[in-house]
Each structure stands twice: as C-alpha cells, then as structure tokens.
C-alpha positions in Angstrom: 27.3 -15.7 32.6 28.1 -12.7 34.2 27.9 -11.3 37.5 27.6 -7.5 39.1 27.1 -6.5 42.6 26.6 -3.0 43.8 28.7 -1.6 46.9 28.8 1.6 48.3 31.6 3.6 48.1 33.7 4.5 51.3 37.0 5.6 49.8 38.3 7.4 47.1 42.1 7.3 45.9 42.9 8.1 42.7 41.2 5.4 39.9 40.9 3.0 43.3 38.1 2.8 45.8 36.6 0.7 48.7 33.2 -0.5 48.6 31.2 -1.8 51.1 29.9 -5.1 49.6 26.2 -5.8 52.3 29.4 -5.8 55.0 31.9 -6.7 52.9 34.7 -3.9 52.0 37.0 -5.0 49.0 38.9 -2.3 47.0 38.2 -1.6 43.3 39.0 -0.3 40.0 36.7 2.5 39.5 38.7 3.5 36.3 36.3 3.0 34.0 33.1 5.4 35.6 33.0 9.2 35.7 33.3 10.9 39.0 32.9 8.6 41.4 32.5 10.1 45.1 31.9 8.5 48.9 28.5 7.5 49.0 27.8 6.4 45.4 26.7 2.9 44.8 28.5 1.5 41.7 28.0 -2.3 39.9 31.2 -3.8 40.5 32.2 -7.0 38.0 35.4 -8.9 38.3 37.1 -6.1 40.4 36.2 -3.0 37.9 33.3 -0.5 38.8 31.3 -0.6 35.4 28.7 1.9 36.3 26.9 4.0 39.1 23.6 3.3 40.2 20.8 4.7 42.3 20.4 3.8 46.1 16.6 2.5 45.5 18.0 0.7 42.4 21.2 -0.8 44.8 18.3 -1.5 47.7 16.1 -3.8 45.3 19.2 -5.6 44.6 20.1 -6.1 48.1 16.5 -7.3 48.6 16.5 -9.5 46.1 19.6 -11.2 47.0 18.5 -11.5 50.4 15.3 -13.2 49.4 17.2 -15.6 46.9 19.3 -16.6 50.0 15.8 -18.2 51.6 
C-alpha cells in the first residue's frame, strides 16, 4: 500500500522544498512536478512531490485524517 500526504510549501530551492506537514516541516524532492511555488499544496510520497493539489482538496484530507485519529 501506498501512502501520500499533502504539505504546503514554504521554501523553494532549486528541485528541493519545505513543506509544512499539519505542523510538521520536512524538505522534499519536488523534482518530479512542474512549477512548484510557496503556497502550493503538493502530495508528498516517500520524500518526492508527485503532484500539486488544491487547498479545499488538501483541507478534506487534513479533515479526514483528523477524524481517523478519533
């Protein structure tokens, strides 16, 4: 199984970013996704930014993990 989580970018260097993970920052590989700027949220797998993503779509997420946490 796999497993994504979308952060918001804060940072921008090159093909590496930090994302704010719900609180967490961790720098990633954002390589592999067009033009990614501060502010975007992107899904994050194993260290590599795999796609962007919409803040409503990032909020449901955060909800839903939130809910799943009881």
């Amino acid at each position: 199984m796999c497993l994504a989580f979308p952060g918001r970018v804060l940072k921008v260097n090159g093909d590496k970013a930090v994302a704010d993970f719900d609180g967490v920052e961790k720098e990633v590989n954002i390589s592999l996704v067009k033009r990614v700027a501060i502010g975007d949220f992107v899904i994050v797998h194993a260290g590599f930014a795999i796609q962007k993503m919409g803040k409503e779509d990032a909020s449901e997420v955060f909800k839903l993990y939130k809910e799943a946490e009881g």
